[in-house]
Structures are given as C-alpha cells and as structure tokens.
C-alpha positions in Angstrom: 7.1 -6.7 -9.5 5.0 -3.5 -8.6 3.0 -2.0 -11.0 5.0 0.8 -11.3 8.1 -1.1 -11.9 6.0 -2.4 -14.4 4.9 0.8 -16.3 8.8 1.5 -16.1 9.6 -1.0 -17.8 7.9 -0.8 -20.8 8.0 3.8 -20.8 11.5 2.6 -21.8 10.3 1.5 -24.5 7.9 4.1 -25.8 8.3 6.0 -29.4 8.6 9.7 -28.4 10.7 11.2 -31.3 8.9 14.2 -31.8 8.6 15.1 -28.1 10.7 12.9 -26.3 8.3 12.4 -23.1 8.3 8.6 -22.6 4.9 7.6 -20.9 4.3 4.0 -19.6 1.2 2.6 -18.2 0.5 -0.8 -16.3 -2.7 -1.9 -15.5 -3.9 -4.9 -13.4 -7.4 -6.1 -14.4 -9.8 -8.0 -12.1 -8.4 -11.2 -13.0 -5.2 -10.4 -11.7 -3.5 -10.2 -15.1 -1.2 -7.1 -15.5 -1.3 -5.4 -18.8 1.3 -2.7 -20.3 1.7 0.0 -22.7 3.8 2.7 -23.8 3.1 5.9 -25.5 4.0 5.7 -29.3 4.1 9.2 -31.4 4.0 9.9 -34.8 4.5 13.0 -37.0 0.6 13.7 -37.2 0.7 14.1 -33.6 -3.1 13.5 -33.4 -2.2 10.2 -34.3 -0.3 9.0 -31.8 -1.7 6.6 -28.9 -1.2 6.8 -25.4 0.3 4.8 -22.6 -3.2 3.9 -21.2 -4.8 3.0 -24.3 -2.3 0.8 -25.4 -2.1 -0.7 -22.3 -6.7 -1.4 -22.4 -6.1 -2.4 -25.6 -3.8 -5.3 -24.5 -6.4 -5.9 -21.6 -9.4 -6.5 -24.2 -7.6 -8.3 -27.2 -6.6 -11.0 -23.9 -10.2 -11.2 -22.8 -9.9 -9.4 -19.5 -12.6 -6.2 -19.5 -12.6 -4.7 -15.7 -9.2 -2.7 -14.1 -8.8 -3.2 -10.9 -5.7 -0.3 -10.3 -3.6 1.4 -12.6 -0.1 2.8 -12.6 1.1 5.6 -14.3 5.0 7.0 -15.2 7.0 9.3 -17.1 9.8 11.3 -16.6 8.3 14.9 -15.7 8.7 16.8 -12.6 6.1 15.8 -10.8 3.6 12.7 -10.6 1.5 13.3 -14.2 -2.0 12.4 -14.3 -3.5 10.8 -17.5 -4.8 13.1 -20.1 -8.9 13.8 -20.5 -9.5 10.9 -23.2 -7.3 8.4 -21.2 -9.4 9.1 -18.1 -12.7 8.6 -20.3 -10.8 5.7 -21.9 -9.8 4.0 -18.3 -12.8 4.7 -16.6 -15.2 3.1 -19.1 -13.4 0.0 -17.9 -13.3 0.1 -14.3 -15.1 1.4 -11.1 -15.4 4.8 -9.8 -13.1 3.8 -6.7 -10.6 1.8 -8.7 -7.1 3.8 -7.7 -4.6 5.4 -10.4 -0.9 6.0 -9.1 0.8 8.4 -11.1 4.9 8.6 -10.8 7.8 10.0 -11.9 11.5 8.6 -12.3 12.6 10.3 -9.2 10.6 8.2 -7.0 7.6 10.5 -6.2 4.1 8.9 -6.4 0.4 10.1 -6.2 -2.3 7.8 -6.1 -6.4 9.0 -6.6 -9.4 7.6 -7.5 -11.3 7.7 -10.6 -13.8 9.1 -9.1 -11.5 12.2 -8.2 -9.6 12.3 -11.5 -12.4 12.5 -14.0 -15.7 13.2 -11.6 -19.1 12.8 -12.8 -17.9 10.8 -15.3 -20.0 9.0 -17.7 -19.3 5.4 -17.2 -20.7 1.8 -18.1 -23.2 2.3 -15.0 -25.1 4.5 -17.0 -25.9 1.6 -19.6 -28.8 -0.5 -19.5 -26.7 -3.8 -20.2 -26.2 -3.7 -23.9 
C-alpha cells in the first residue's frame, strides 16, 4: 500500500463536524514503519489537532523519531500543503530533503521537499545534541 492510499484510509476517518474537510496524513519513518493520522476538530476550533500531528504523535509514542517521506490528502481542489505549525511540527523530525506529497481525491499529486515548503527552517541541526 502507497502512502497515499494510506493517508486515505484513515482521512476517512477524521472528525470534521464543524468544517467538514477531512485531512489524513501518513508518514514513513526511517525505520520503515508507516504511521497515520487524521484531523480531529472540536468546537474550540483552536483545539483541534491536525493530520500530521497526530500522525508524529503515533511515530514517537512507538519509538520511531526520524521521517523519511510524508503523504498528505484531503478532499480540496487541488493538492493542499500542510499548514505553518505542521511544517514546523514535521520538519523538527526529519531532514531538509525528506519529500512531502500532497493529494487530493481526484487523483492529482504534488510532491516537494521540506526544504521548499518551510525554507530556512529552524530544525534539530541547529541543536547542539541536547
């Protein structure tokens, strides 16, 4: 199974009352393990959690720290890239040149970098080790 067939998957399963835009997010860590989440609203929409975070948060409560691609859907027009925080969130986990594919339900795709969705970003390079 691709990783987008993946992140389809579970979008079906996201909790989007208030807007109804389903998001669902796979990612593949450096281990190989593949890792899913789904957007999930509530009515203090501030509150809510995205796709991508739910989907790192799986990643670290199984041990795995380091994405090695990402895959990104929802039902929108065109392919929609993951919001400011989630590109912060995503790429405090993996390299600059690790790839995001962003899809919709009709099929279209567009795949980038990190390094072009969120550049000079500040990432764990910048960390002495702690």
């Amino acid at each position: 199974m691709s990783l987008i067939e993946a992140a389809a998957g579970v979008r079906a399963k996201a909790h989007a009352p208030y807007s109804g835009f389903r998001v669902g997010a796979a990612i593949r860590s450096s281990s190989g393990a593949v890792y899913l989440g789904c957007n999930v609203e509530n009515a203090a929409y501030p509150e809510g959690t995205c796709a991508e975070a739910g989907a790192i948060a799986a990643m670290v409560a199984a041990g795995d720290t380091r994405i090695a691609e990402v895959a990104v859907i929802a039902d929108s027009p065109d392919p929609v890239a993951p919001c400011g925080g989630c590109r912060q969130r995503l790429r405090e986990f993996s390299a600059p040149d690790v790839t995001v594919t962003m899809a919709n339900l009709k099929g279209a795709t567009r795949t980038m970098r990190m390094d072009e969705l969120l550049p000079e970003a500040f990432g764990p390079e910048q960390f002495d080790g702690r």
